[in-house]
Phi, psi and omega in degrees: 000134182265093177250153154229147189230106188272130176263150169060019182244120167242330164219152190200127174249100175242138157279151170214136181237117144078030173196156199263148177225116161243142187261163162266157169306174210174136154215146175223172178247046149211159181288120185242129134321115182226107187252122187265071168338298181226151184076225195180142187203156142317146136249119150260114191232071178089256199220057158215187189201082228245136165240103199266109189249191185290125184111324187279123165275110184272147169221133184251142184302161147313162172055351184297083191312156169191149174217170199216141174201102191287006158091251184261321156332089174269341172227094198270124163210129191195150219257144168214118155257104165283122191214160186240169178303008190254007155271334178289140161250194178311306199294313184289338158315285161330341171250358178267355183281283195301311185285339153284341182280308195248345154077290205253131189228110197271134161270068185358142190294326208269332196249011159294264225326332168298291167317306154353303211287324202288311185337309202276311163340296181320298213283015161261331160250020172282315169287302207289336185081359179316147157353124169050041197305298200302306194300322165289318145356281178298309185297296191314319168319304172285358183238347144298308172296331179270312170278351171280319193288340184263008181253310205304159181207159212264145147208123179270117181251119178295119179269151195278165178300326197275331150289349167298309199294297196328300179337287183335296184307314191285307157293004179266327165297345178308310212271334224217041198246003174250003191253179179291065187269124162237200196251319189293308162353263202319322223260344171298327195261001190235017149071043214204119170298138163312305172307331210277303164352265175351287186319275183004271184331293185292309179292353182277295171309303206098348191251143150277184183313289176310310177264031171264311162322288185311326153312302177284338178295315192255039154261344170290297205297331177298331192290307187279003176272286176326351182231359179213180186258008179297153173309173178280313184308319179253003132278321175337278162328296173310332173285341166093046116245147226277335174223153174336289169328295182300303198296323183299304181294320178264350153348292211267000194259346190272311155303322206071335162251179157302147184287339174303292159346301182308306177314306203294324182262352188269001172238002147258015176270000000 
């Protein structure tokens, strides 16, 4: 499965010239900021789908797949900020609430500059490296979070029918992911020739179909390991897979541990 869990990565200014940029799918365990300076891209965020232009801020939840692909769009340049819960305080929780909700968050032309500004603070003291760098970091993060919710205005980007069904579809496995979903399933209840489906799906995600289901399974299953007392045998079953075993292997290949193990260290913590 091509997932990358991107580790340490807190700030990054990259430009691109003269080439379509696609990510591989991708999660990490912290909420990252993505500010598009220049040009226009896909976002795929988990069962959603952003038409991302120049000037827009995304913000992706923790733990969340997503992927970004510009298509036609050849020349890109965009901001990536990484930050963990160990920044938050009471208040900034709250905004992060608000900032998850809605992921893609448009700014008025006239107020980028305010955020803008703090970016660039960051990213002078990631190079330079001054006295209390980290300490200033965090603050500048937290007062990024607070102007995006007092700054942000509603913006609606229309997606073509064919992105609408995929949308469909991925929510609909969000919701529906213990029951026996194929390709043949899906593609009979959302009126789609299986190959087109197929194609579709991955180019749209970055993932194909089987392994986005396999995904969203054990990510469900990661949830019920860390937050309840079922056997491993009745999350297996509740995830929708038929055998343990099997569940165990593909866990440990997504996760890297074992589901015991995953449980065992995620309730101590």
């Amino acid at each position: 499965m091509e997932v990358e869990r991107y580790k340490n990565r807190e700030f990054s200014h990259t430009i691109i010239s003269n080439k379509r940029i696609v990510s591989k799918v991708h999660y990490h365990d912290e909420y990252e900021l993505y500010y598009l300076v220049h040009g226009e891209t896909n976002y795929f965020i988990r069962d959603e789908i952003f038409k991302v232009k120049e000037g827009d801020f995304v913000f992706v939840p923790k733990g969340v797949i997503h992927n970004t692909d510009s298509e036609e769009c050849l020349n890109n340049e965009r901001i990536l900020l990484s930050f963990s819960d160990s920044i938050l305080t009471a208040e900034a929780s709250e905004h992060i609430k608000v900032l998850s909700k809605e992921k893609l968050i448009y700014i008025p032309q006239k107020s980028r500059h305010i955020v803008e500004e703090l970016l660039n603070k960051i990213k002078n003291e990631y190079e330079n490296k001054p006295d209390f760098s980290k300490e200033l970091i965090n603050l500048y993060t937290l007062e990024i979070l607070v102007l995006l919710c007092r700054l942000k205005e509603t913006s609606t980007r229309d997606l073509d029918e064919t992105e609408r069904i995929i949308q469909s579809i991925s929510e609909y496995i969000s919701s529906n992911f213990h029951q026996d979903l194929t390709l043949k399933s899906l593609s009979r209840k959302f009126a789609m020739s299986e190959g087109h489906l197929s194609r579709k799906f991955k180019s749209i995600s970055g993932m194909g179909l089987c392994e986005y289901i396999t995904f969203v399974r054990i990510h469900n299953a990661a949830k019920l390991l860390s937050q309840t007392d079922y056997s491993l045998t009745e999350i297996s079953s509740m995830c929708g897979f038929n055998d343990s075993n099997y569940f165990s292997s593909v866990f440990k290949k997504i996760k890297g541990t074992t589901p015991y193990k995953y449980s065992k260290y995620k309730k101590s913590l």
